[in-house]
Phi, psi and omega in degrees: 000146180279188204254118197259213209251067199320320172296343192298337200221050177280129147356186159266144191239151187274352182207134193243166166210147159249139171233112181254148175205131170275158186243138188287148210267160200094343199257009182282325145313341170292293169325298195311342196261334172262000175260329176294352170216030155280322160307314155332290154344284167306317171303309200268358131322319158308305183295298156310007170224094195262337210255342174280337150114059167278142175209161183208172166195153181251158188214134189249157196267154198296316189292351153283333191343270170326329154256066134211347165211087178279013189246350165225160188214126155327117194298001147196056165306122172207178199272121191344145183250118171279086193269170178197147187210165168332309202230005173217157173232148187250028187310118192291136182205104193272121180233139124041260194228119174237125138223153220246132158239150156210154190199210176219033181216131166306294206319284196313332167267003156288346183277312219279302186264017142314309179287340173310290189293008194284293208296325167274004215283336198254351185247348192216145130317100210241132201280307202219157131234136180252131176259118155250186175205170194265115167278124176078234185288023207087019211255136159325069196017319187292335172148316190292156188287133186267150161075016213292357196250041181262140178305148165273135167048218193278034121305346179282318179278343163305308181261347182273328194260118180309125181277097145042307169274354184273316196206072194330313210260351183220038142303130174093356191275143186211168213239127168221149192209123195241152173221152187228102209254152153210130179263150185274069163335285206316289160336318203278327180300312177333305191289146203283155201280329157282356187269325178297329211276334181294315181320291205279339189125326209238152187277119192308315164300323195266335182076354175311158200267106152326147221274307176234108161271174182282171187299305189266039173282132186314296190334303159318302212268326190246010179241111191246187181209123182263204187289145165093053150058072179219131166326137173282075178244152189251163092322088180282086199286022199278149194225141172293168154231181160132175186215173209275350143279347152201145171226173199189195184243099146296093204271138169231140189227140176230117196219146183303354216177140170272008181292309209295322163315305209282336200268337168305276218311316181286296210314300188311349217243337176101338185289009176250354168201018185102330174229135217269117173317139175284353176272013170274319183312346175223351149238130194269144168293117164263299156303138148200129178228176168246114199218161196237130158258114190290190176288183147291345214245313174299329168286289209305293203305341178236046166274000000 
């Protein structure tokens, strides 16, 4: 496999930073030459902060692709899938440029990413950045464990990553989808602590599986089963954010193949049998884009 993108399958980390950016049109030959020494980039930060555990990845967006490497396209590559029902939306906000920094120091990825944008600053516009952190325990602004049924060891690349036979020329490479989620605190606080629980599935302190969840508990709706009765699984990189006036998820999903995203979502959304996680109900999507993060070997080879 080629040598992919440390950040796609980083551990868990105590502090995040996202920098989404549109690339200015024209500029793509440029883009190409600075995602070919962005891992560079990343190396020697890492390295001089060795004790912050840093890693990163870049990821370019599908409706960009194509003008910034028009001579190969990812075998299945495709565009947020924009969904809507009666009472909740998935709403597609198509970006650029996504890169993921983490590390287990604010300051150092407040560093890392200055020099990010120096280095790209003439080629790109940078739209939006979210700082997240890890709360408590690993846990979601809402109380609950974010990802707990997420691969382990070398299953994280088994599921994040395009294999050699799947896809020769964009191995090591993974399908990333990201929602920037704000949870209705104030609604979610109201409910009684059995009531949070029936909602997500799981017993709040303990992270346990309810003995019977409802059909539409978040536990449900995202943990599916696909063919030969084998799990529907992603890789989940998600992070709380927020300020003392709004707070949220930054959900990121990292995967060999964008289906296993497109089919949780529609499941979550209700469109396969009616009924939606309830936890939408509380929490909303304002953003959703799609992006390919290639290998390393794929940026060096075409900057």
């Amino acid at each position: 496999m080629a040598k992919f993108q440390r950040g796609v399958i980083a551990e868990d980390n105590l502090h995040s930073l996202y920098l989404i950016f549109k690339i200015h049109a024209g500029y793509e030959p440029r883009i190409r030459q600075l995602l070919a020494e962005f891992n560079d980039l990343i190396d020697a930060f890492s390295d001089s902060y060795s004790e912050a555990e840093l890693t990163g990845f870049a990821a370019i967006g599908t409706k960009r692709w194509s003008s910034v490497y028009p001579n190969d396209k990812p075998k299945h590559l495709t565009d947020f899938p924009n969904l809507s029902t009666e009472y909740h939306n998935a709403p597609a906000t198509p970006y650029d440029l996504f890169i993921q920094i983490r590390s287990d120091r604010a300051d150092v990825n407040h560093l890392t990413g200055i020099r990010i944008c120096q280095h790209f600053s003439d080629a790109v516009f940078l739209l939006a950045q979210v700082k997240g952190f890890r709360y408590l325990d690993g846990r979601d602004l809402t109380g609950f464990i974010v990802a707990s049924d997420n691969p382990h060891g070398v299953k994280r690349k088994k599921v994040a990553l395009v294999d050699e036979l799947q896809d020769p020329v964009f191995s090591g490479g993974s399908y990333i989808h990201i929602q920037r989620y704000r949870h209705l605190m104030v609604s979610w606080n109201e409910l009684s602590e059995a009531e949070q629980e029936t909602i997500i599935g799981r017993e709040k302190s303990a992270n346990h599986r309810l003995a019977q969840p409802k059909i539409n508990s978040h536990l449900n709706k995202t943990q599916l089963i696909g063919e030969g009765a084998q799990p529907i699984e992603l890789l989940n990189q998600s992070m709380p954010y927020g300020t003392m006036l709004m707070q949220g998820l930054f959900y990121i999903a990292c995967c060999r193949s964008p289906e296993p995203f497109t089919q949780i979502l529609a499941s979550r959304m209700g469109l396969n049998d009616n009924s939606y996680d309830r936890l939408l109900d509380y929490s909303r999507a304002e953003t959703g884009a799609a992006f390919f993060a290639p290998s390393v070997d794929f940026l060096k080879q075409n900057g």
